[in-house]
N, CA, C and O atoms as a DFTB+ gen file, in Angstrom:
608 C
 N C O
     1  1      -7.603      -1.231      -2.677
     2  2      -8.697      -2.141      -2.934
     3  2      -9.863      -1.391      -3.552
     4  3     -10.892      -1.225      -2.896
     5  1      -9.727      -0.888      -4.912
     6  2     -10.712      -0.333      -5.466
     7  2     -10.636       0.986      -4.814
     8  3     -10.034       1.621      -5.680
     9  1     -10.858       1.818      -3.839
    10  2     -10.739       2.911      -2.745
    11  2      -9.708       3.598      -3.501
    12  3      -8.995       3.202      -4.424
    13  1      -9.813       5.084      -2.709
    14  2      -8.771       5.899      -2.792
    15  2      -7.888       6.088      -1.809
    16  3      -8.193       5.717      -0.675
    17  1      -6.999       6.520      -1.985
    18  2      -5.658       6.130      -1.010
    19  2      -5.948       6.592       0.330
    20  3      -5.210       6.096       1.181
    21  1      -6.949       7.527       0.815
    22  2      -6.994       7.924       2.161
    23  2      -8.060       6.745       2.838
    24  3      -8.587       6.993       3.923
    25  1      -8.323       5.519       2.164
    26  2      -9.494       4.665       3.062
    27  2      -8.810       3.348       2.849
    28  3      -8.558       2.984       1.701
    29  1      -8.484       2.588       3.922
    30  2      -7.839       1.978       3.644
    31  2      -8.613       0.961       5.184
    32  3      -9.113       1.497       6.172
    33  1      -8.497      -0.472       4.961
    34  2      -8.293      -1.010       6.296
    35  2      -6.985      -1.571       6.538
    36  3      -5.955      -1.549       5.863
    37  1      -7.380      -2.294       8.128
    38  2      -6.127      -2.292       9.058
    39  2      -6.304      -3.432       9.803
    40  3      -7.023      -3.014      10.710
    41  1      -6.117      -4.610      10.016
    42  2      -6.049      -5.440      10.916
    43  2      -5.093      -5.715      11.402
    44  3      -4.063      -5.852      10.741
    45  1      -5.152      -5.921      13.038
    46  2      -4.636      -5.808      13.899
    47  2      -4.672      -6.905      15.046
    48  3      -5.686      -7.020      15.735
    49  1      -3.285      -7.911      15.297
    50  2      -3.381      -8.919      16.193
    51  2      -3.806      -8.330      17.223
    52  3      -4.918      -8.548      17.703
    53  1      -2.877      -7.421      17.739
    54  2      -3.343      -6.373      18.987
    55  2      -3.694      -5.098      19.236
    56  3      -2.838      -4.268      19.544
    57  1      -5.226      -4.734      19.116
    58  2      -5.521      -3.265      18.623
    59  2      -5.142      -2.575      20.008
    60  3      -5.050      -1.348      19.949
    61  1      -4.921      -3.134      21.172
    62  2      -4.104      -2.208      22.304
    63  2      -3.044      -2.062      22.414
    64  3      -2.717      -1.617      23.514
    65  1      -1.960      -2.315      21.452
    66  2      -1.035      -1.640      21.195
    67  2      -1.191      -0.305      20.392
    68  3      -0.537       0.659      20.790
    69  1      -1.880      -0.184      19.460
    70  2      -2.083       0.831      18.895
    71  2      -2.967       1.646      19.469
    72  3      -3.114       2.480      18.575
    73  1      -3.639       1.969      20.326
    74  2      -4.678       1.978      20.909
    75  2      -3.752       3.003      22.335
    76  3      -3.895       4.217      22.486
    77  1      -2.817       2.069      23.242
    78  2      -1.719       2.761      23.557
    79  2      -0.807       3.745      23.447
    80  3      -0.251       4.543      24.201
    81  1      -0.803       3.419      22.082
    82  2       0.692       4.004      21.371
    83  2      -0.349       5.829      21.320
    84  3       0.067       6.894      21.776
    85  1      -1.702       5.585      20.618
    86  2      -2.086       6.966      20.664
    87  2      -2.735       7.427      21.280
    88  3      -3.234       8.475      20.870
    89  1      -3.030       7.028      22.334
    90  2      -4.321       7.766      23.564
    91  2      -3.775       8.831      23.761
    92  3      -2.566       9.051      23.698
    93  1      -4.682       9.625      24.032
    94  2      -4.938      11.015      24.108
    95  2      -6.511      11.139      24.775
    96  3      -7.600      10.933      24.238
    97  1      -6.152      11.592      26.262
    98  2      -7.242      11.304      27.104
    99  2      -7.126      12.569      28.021
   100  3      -6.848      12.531      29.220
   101  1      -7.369      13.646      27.317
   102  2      -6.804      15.332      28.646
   103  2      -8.764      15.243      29.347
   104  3      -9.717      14.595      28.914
   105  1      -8.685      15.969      30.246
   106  2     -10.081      16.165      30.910
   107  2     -11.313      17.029      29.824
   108  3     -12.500      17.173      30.116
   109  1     -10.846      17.371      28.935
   110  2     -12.077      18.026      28.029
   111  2     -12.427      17.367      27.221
   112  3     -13.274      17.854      26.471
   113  1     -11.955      15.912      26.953
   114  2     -12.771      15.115      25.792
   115  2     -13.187      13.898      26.998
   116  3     -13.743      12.865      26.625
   117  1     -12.848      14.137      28.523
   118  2     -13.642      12.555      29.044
   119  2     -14.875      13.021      28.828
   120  3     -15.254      14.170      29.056
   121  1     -15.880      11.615      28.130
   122  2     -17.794      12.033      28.757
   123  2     -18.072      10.746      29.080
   124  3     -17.329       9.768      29.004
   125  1     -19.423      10.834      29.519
   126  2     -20.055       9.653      30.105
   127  2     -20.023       8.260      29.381
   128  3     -20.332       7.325      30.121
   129  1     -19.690       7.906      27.989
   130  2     -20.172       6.862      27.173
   131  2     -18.643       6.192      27.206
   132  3     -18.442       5.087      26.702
   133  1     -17.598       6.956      27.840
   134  2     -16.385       5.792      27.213
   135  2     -16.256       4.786      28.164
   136  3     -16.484       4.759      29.373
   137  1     -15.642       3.560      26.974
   138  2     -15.909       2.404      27.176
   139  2     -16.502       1.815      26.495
   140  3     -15.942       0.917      25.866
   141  1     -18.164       2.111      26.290
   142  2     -19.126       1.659      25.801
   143  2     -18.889       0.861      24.743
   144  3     -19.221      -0.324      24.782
   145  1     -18.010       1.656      23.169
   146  2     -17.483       1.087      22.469
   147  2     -16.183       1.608      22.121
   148  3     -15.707       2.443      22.890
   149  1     -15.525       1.271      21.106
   150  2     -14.169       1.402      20.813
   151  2     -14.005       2.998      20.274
   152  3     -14.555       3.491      19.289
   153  1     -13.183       3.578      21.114
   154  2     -12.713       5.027      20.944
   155  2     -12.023       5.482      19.630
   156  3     -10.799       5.608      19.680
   157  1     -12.558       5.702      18.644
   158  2     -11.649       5.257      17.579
   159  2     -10.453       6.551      17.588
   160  3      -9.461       6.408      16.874
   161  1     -10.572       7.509      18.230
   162  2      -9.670       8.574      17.906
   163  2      -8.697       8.098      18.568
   164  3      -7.721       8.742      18.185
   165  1      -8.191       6.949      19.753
   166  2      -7.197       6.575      19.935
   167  2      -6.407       5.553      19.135
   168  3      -5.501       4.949      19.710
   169  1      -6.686       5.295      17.791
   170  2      -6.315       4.630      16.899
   171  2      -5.622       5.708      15.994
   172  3      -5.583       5.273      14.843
   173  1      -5.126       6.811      16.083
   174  2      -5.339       7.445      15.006
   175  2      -3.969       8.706      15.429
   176  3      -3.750       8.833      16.634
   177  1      -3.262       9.423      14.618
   178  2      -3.192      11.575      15.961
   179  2      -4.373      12.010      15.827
   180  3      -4.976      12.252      16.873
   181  1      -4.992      12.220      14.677
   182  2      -6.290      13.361      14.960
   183  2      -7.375      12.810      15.475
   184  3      -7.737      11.661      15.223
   185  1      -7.905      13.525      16.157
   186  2      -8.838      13.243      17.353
   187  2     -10.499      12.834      16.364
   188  3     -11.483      12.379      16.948
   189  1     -10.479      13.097      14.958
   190  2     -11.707      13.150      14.515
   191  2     -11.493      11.824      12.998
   192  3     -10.469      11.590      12.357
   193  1     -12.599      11.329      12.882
   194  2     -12.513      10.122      11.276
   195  2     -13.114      10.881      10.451
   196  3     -13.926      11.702      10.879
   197  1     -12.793      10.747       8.820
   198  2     -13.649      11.232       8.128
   199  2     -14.554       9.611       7.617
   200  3     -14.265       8.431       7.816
   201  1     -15.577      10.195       6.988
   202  2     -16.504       9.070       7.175
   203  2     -15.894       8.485       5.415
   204  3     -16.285       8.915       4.330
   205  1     -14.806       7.357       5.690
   206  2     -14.224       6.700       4.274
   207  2     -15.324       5.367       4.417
   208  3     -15.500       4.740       3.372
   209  1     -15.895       5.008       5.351
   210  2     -15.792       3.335       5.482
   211  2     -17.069       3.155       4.320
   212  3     -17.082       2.133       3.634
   213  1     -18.154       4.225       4.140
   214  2     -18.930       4.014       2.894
   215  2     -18.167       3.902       1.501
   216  3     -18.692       3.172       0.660
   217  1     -17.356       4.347       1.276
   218  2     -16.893       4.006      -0.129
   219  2     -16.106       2.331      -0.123
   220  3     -15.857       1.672      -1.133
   221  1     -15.849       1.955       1.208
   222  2     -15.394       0.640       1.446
   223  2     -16.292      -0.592       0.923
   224  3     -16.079      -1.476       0.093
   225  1     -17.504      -0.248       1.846
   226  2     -18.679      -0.831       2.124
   227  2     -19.717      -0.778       0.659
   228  3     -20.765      -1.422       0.682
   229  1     -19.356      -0.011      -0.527
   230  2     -20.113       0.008      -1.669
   231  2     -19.160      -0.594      -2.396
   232  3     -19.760      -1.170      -3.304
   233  1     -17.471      -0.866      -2.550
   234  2     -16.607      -1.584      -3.389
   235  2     -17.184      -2.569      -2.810
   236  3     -17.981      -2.950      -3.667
   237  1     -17.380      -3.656      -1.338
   238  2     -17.754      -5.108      -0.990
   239  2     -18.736      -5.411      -1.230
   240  3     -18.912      -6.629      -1.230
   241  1     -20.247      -4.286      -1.657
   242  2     -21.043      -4.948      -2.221
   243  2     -21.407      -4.694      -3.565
   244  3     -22.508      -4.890      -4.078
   245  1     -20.329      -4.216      -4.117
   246  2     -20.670      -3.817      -5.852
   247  2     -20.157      -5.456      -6.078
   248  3     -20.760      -6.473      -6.421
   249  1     -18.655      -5.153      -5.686
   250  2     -18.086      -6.588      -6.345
   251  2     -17.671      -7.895      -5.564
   252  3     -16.774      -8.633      -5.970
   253  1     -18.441      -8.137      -4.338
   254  2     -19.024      -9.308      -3.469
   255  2     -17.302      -9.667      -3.420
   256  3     -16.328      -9.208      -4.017
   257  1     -17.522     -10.873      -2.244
   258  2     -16.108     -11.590      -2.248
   259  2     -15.011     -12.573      -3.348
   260  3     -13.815     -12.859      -3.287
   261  1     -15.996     -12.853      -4.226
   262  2     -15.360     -13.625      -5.392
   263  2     -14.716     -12.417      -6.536
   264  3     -13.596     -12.479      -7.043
   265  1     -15.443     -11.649      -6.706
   266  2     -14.695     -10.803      -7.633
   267  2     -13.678      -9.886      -6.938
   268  3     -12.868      -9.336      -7.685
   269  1     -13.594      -9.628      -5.567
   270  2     -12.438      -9.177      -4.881
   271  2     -11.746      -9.870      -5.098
   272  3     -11.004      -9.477      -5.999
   273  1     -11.400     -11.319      -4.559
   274  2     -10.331     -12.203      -4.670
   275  2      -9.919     -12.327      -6.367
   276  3      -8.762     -11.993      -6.626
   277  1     -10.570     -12.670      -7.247
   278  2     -10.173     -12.438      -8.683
   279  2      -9.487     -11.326      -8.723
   280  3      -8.362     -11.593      -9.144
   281  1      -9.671      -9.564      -8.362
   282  2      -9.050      -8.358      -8.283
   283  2      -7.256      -8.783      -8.031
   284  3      -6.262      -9.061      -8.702
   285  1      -7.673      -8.608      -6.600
   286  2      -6.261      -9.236      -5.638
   287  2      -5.435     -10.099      -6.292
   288  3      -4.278      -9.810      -6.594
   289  1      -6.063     -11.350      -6.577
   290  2      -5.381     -12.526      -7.434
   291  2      -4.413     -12.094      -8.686
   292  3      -3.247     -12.440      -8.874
   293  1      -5.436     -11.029      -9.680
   294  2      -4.523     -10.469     -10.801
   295  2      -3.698      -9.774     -10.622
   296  3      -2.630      -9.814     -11.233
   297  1      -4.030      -8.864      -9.626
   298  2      -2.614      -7.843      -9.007
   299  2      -1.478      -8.338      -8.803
   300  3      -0.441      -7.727      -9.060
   301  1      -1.540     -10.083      -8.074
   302  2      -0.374     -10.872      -7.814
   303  2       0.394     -10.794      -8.665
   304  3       1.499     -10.300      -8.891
   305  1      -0.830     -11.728      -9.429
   306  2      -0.353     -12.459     -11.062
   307  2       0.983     -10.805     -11.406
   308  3       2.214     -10.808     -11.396
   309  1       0.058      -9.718     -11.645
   310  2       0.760      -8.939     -12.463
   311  2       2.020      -9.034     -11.904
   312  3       2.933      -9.449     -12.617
   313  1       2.260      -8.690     -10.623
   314  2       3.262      -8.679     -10.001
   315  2       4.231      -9.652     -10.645
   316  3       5.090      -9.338     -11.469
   317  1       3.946     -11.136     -10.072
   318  2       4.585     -12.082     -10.712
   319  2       5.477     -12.115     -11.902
   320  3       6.591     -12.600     -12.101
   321  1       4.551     -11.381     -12.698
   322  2       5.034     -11.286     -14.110
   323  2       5.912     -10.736     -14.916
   324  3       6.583     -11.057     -15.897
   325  1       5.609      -9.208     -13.792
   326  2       7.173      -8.385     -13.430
   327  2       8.047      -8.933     -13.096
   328  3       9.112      -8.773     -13.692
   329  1       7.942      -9.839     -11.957
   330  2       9.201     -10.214     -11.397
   331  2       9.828     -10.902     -12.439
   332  3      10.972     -10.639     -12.809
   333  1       8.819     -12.150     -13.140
   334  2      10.244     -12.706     -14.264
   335  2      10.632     -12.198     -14.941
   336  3      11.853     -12.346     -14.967
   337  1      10.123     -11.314     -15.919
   338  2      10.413     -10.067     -16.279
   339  2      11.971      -9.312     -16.271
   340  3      12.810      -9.049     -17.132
   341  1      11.810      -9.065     -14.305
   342  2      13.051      -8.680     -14.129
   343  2      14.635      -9.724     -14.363
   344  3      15.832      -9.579     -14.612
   345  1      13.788     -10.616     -14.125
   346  2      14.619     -12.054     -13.583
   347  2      15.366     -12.528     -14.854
   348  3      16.565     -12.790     -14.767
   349  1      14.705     -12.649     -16.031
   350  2      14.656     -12.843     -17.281
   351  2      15.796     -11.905     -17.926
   352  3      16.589     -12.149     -18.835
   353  1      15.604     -10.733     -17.131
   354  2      17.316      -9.365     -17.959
   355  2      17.971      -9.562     -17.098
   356  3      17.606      -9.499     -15.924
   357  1      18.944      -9.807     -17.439
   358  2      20.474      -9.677     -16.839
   359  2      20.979      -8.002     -16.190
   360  3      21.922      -7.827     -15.418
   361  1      20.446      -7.361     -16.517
   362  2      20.174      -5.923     -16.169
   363  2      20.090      -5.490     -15.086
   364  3      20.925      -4.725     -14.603
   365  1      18.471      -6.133     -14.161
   366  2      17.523      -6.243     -13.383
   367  2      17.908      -7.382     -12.429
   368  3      18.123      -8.569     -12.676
   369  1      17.937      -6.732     -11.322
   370  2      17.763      -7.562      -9.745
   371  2      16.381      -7.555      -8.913
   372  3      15.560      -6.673      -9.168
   373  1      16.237      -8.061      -8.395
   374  2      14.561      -8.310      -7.524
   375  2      15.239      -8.053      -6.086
   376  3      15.809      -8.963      -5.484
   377  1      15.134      -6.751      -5.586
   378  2      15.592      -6.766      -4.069
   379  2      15.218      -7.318      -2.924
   380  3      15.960      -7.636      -1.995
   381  1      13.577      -7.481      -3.015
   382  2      13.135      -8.314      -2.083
   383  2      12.284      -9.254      -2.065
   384  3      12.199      -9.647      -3.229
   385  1      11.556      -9.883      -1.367
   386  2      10.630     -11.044      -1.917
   387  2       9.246     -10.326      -2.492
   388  3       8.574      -9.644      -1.719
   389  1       8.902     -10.478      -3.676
   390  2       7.279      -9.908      -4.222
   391  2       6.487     -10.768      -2.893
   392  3       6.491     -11.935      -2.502
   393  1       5.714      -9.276      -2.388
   394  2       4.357      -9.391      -1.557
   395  2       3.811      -8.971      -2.593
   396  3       4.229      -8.174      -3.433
   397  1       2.423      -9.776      -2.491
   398  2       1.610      -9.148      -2.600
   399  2       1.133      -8.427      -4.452
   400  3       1.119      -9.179      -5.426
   401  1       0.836      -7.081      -4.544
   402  2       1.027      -6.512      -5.597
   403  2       2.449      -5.549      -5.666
   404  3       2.569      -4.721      -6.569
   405  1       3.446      -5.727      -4.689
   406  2       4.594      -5.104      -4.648
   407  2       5.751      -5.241      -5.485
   408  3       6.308      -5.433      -4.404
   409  1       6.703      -5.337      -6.376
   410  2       8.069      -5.476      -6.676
   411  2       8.854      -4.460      -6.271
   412  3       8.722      -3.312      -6.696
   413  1       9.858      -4.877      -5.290
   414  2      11.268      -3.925      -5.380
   415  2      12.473      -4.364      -6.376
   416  3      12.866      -5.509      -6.154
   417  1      13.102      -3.722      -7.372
   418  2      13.693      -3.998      -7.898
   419  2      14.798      -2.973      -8.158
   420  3      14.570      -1.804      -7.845
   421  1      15.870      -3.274      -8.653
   422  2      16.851      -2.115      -9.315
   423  2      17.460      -2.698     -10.413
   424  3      17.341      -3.919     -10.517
   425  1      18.336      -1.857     -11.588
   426  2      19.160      -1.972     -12.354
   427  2      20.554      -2.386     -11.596
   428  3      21.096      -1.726     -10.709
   429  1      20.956      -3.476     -12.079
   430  2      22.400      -3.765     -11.481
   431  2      23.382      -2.210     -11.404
   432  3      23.306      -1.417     -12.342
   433  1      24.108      -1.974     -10.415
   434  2      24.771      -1.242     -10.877
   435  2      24.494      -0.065      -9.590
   436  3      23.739      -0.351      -8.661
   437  1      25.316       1.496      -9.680
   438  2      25.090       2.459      -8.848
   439  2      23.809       2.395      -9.274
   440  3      23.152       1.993     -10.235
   441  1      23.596       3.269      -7.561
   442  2      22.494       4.083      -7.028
   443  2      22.135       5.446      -7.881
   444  3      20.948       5.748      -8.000
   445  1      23.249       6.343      -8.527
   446  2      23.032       7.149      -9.180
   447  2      22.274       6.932     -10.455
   448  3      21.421       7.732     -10.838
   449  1      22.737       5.353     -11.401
   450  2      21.588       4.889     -12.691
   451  2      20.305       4.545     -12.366
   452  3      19.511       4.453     -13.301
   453  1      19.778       4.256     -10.844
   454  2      18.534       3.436     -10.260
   455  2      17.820       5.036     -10.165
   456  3      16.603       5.169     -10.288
   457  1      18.840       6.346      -9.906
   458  2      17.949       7.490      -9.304
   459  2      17.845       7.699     -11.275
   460  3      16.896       8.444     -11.519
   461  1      18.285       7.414     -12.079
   462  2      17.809       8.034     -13.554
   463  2      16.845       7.406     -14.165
   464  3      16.078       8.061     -14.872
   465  1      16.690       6.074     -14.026
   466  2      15.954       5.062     -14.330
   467  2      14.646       5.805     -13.559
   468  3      13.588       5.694     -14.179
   469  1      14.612       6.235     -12.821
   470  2      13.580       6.475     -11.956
   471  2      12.948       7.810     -12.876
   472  3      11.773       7.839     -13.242
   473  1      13.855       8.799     -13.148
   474  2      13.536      10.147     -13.331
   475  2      12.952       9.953     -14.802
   476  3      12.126      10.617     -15.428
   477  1      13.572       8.967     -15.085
   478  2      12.875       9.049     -16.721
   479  2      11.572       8.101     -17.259
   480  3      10.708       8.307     -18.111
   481  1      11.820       7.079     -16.442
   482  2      10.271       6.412     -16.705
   483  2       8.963       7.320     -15.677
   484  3       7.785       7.039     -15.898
   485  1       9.252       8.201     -14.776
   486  2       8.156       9.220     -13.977
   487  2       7.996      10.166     -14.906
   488  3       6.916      10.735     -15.070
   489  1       8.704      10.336     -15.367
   490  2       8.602      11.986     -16.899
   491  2       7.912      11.391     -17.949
   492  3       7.177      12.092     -18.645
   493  1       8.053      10.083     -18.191
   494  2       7.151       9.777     -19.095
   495  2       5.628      10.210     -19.185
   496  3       4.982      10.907     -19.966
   497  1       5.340       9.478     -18.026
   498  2       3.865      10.069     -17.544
   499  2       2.875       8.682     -17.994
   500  3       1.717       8.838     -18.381
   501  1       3.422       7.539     -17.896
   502  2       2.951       6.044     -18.448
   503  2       2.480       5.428     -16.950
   504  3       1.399       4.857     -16.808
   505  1       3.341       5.605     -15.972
   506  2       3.594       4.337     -15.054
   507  2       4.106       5.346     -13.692
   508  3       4.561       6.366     -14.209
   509  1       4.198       5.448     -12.289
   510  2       4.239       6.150     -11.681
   511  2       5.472       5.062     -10.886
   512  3       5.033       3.913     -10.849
   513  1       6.619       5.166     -10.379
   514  2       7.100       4.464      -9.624
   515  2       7.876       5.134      -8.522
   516  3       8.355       6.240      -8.773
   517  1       8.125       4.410      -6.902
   518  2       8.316       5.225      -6.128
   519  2       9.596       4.477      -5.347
   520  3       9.585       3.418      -4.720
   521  1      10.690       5.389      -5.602
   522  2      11.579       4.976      -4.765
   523  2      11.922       4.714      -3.274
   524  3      10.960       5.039      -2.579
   525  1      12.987       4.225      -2.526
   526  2      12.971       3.897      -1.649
   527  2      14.788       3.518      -1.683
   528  3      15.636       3.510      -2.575
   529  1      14.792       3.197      -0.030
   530  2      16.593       2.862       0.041
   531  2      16.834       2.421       1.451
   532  3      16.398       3.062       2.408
   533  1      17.588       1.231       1.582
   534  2      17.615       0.461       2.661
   535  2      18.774       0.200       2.691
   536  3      18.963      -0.830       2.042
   537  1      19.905       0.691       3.214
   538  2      21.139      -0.014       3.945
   539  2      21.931       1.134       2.633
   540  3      23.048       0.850       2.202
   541  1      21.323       2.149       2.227
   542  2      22.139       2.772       1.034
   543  2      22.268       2.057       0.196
   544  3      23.403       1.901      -0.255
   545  1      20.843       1.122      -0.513
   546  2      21.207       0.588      -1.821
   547  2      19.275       0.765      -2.286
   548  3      18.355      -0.018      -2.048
   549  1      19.262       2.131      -3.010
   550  2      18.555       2.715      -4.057
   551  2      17.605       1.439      -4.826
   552  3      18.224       0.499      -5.324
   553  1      16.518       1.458      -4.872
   554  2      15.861       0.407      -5.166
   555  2      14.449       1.487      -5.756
   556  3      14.165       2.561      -5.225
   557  1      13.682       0.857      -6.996
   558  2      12.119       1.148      -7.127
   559  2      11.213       0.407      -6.518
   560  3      11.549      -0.512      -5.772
   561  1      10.242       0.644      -6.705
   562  2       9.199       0.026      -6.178
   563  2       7.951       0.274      -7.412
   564  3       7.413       1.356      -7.650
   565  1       7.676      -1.007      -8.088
   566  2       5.778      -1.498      -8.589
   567  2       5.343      -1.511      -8.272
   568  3       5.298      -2.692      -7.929
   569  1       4.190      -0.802      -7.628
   570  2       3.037      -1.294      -7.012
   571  2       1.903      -1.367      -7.923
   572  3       1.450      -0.416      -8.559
   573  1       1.334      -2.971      -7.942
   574  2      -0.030      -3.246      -9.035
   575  2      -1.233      -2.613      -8.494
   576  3      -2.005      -3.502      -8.136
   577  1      -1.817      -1.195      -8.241
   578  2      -2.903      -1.247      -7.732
   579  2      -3.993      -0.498      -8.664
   580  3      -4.930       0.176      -8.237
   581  1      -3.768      -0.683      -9.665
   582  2      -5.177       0.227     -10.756
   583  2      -5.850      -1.173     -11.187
   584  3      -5.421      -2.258     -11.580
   585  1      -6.855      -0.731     -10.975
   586  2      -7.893      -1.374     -11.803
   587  2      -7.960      -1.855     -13.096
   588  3      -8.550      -2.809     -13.602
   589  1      -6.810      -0.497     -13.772
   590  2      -6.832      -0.530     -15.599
   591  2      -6.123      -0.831     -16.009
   592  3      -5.955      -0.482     -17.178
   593  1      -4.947      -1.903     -15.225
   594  2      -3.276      -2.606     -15.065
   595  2      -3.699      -3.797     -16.173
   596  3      -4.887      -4.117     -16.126
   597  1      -3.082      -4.309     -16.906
   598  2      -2.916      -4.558     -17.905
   599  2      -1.168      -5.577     -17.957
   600  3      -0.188      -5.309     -17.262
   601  1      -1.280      -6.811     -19.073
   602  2      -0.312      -7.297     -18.743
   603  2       0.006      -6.737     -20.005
   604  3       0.891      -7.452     -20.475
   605  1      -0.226      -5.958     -20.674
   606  2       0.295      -5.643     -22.119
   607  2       1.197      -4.816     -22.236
   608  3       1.638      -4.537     -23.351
């Protein structure tokens, strides 16, 4: 969302599951204030945050909530567009349902042409794409997230 990849948010139906999952509570970090508010190092392994949430907090008020949702919205779109794209070649399969700014897709065919397809559009140095593999069937992954994404 505009950000760089280490700031990211997180919502959470139940932040005491996660909250659980990482506590870390030995006798040299109890002090007097816990409780007070939310411990954030039990959200987390490392015990310390770096301070990302300002670069958050200057993308929501550079470009307010309407031009976020326009952002988001085109990322879809792009997405979308890929997908028919894929849908459109006989070539190209859509592995899973497009979230979001996501496409998983592959070239019909072995796992070994999906790992070349891969090696040669990353050597280009155009488009960055990142593989993945579920049940042993080799798949890419689109993700729409630049700013300077383009349907051209």
């Amino acid at each position: 969302m505009l950000v760089n990849f280490d700031c990211s948010a997180m919502w959470l139906k139940q932040p005491r599951w996660i909250v659980d999952a990482f506590n870390v509570d030995p006798l040299y970090l109890k002090h007097d204030q816990q409780g007070s508010a939310p411990d954030y190092r039990h959200w987390q392994i490392p015990l310390g945050r770096r301070f990302r949430a300002l670069k958050l907090w200057f993308v929501l008020r550079l470009y307010g909530v309407e031009n976020l949702q326009k952002h988001i919205r085109k990322h879809i779109a792009l997405a979308h567009l890929f997908e028919k794209l894929c849908l459109a070649d006989d070539r190209f399969e859509i592995f899973e349902e497009v979230t979001m700014g996501l496409v998983c897709f592959r070239l019909k065919g072995s796992n070994e042409v999906n790992e070349e397809l891969l090696r040669r559009i990353n050597g280009r140095g155009k488009i960055h794409l990142v593989p993945s593999k579920i049940d042993d069937v080799y798949f890419l992954r689109l993700a729409v997230c630049s700013r300077f994404t383009e349907d051209s």
